[in-house]
C-alpha positions as CSV (number, residue, x, y, z in Angstrom):
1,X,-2.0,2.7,-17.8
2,X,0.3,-0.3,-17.9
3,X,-0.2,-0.8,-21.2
4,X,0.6,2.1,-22.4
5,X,3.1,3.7,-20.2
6,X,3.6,6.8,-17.9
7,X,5.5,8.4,-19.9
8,X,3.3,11.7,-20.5
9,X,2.5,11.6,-17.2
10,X,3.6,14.8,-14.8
11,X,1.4,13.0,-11.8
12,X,0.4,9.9,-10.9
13,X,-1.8,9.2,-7.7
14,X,-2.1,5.4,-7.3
15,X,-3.4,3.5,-3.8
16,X,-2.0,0.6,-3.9
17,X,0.7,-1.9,-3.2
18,X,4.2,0.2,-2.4
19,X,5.8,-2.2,-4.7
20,X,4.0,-0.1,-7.9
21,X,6.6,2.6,-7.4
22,X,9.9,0.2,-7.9
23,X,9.1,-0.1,-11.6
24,X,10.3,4.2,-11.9
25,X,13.0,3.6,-10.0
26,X,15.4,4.1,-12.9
27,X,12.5,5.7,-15.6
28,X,14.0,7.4,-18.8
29,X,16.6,8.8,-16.1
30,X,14.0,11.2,-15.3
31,X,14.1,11.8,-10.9
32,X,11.0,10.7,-9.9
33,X,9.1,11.9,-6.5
34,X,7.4,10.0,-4.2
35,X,5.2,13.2,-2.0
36,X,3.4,11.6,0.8
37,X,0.6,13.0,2.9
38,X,1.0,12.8,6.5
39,X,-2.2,12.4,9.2
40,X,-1.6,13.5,12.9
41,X,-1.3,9.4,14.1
42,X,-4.7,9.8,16.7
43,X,-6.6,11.5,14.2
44,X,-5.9,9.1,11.6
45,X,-6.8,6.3,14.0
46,X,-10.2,7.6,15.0
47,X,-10.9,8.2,11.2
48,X,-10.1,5.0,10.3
49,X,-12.6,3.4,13.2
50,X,-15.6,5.7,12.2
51,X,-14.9,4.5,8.7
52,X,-15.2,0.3,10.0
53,X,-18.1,1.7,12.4
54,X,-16.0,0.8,15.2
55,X,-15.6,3.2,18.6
56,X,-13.0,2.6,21.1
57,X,-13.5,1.3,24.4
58,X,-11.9,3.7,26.7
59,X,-12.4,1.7,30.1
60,X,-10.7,-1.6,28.6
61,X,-7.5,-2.7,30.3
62,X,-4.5,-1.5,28.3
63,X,-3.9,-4.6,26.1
64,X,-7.7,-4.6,25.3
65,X,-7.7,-1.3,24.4
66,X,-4.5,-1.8,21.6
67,X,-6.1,-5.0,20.7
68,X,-9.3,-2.3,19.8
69,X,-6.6,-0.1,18.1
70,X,-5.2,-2.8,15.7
71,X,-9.1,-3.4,14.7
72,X,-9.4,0.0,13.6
73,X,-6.1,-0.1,11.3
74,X,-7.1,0.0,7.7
75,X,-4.4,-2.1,5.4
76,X,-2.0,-2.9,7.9
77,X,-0.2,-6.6,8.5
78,X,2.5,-7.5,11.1
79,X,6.0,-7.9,9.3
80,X,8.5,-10.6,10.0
81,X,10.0,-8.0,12.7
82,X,6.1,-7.4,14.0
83,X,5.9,-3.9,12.6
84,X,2.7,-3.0,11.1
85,X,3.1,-1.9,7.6
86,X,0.5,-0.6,5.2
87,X,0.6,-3.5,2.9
88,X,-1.2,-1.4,0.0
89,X,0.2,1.9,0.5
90,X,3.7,2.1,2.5
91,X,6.7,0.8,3.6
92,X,10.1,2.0,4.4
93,X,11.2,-0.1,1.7
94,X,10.4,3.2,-0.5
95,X,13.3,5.0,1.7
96,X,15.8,5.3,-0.8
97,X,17.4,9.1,-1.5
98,X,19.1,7.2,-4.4
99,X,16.0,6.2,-6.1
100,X,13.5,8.2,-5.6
101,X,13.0,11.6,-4.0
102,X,10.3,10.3,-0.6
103,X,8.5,13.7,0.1
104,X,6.0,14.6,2.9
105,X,3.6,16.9,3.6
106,X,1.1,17.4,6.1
107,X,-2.3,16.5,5.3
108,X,-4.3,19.4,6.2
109,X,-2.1,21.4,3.7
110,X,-3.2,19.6,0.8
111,X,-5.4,22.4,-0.8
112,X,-3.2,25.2,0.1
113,X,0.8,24.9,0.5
114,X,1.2,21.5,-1.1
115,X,-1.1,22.6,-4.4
116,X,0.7,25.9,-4.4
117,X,4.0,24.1,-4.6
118,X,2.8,20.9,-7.2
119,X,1.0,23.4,-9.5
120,X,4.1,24.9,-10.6
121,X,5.6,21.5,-11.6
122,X,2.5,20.2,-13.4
123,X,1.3,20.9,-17.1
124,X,-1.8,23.3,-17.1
125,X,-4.9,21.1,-18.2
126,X,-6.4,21.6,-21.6
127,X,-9.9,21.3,-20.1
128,X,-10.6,22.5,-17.1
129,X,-13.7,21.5,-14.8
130,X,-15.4,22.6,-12.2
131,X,-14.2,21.0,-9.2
132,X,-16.9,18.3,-6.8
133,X,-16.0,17.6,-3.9
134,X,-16.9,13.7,-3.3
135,X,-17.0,12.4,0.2
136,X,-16.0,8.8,0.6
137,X,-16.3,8.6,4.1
138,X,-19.3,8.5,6.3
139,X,-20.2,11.5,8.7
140,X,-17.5,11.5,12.1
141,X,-18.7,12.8,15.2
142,X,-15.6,13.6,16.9
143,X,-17.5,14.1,20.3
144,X,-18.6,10.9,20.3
145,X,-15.1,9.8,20.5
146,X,-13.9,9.2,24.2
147,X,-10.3,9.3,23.5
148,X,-10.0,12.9,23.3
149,X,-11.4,13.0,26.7
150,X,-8.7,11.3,28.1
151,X,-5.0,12.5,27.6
152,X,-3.3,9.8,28.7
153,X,-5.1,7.6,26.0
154,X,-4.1,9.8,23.1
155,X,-0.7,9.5,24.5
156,X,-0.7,5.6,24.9
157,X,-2.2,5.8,21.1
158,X,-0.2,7.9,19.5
159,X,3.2,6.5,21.3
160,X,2.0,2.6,19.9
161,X,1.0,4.2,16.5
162,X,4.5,5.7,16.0
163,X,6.2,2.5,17.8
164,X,5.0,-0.3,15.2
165,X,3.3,1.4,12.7
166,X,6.0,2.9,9.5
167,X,3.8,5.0,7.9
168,X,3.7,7.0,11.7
169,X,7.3,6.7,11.6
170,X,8.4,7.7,8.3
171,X,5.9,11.0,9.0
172,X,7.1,12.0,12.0
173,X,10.4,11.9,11.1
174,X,10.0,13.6,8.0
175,X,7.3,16.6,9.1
176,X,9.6,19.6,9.2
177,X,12.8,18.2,8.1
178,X,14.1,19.8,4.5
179,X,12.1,16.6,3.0
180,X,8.8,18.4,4.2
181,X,7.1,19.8,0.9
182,X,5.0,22.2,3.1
183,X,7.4,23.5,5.7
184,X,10.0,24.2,2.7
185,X,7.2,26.1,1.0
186,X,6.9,28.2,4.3
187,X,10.3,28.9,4.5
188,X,10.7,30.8,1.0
């Protein structure tokens, strides 16, 4: 697509650097926006371990068992400030109202509220196909997982998640604010 442009584009979905979105900053004149899908931070976590094949050790000492968190993080490296950012997919460097309109809306509302509302800003496709669904991750077996047996590890997880990880952050902050895509929706 870069060498012929986005211009004819209504969406693009791309997974990769952050930096890819800069170049619309100022496209045609035309508002772009960003709409990001937010994962509850423990869930997300224990996803991205049964996709390395890794489990948490739930009877490690506390710095063991964050060392055993930053294993499971897909994408992420420590910034000059030791914030973990997802190097491929977000920082907070794409916070800019100005620029470009940073959406959020919560994952599990992908099918139903967010499509409702993106459907009425896209073009109808000429062709349409019959929708297959292609799983790209292997089989979880969230009763194998021992966190969930233990609140006060989901609490020590999700409170270092959303300490030194942006992409918690940013989601957190933005889940039911007016910048929410799906809790807008529910409002009208």
């Amino acid at each position: 697509m870069d060498e012929i442009g986005y211009e004819d584009c209504d969406y693009i979905s791309h997974e990769n650097s952050y930096q890819f979105w800069f170049r619309f900053d100022d496209f045609h004149g035309i508002p772009m926006e960003l709409p990001l899908p937010c994962r509850d931070p423990v869930d997300h976590l224990m996803s991205q371990c049964n996709h390395r094949g890794l489990m948490l050790n739930c009877e490690m000492t506390e710095e063991r068992f964050i060392g055993s968190i930053k294993r499971c993080l897909l994408f992420l490296t420590e910034d000059e400030t030791n914030i973990f950012v997802f190097q491929k997919r977000f920082s907070m460097k794409l916070v800019n109202p100005e620029k470009r309109g940073l959406k959020c809306y919560h994952f599990k509302k992908q099918f139903t509220t967010y499509l409702d509302y993106i459907s009425e800003k896209l073009q109808p496709k000429r062709i349409v196909s019959e929708y297959k669904k292609r799983e790209v991750n292997a089989y979880r077996n969230i009763t194998k997982e021992c966190i969930w047996k233990r609140d006060e590890l989901v609490k020590k997880a999700e409170s270092y998640l959303l300490e030194n990880v942006d992409y918690y952050k940013f989601c957190k902050r933005c889940l039911g604010s007016e910048n929410d895509i799906t809790h807008a929706q529910l409002q009208h």
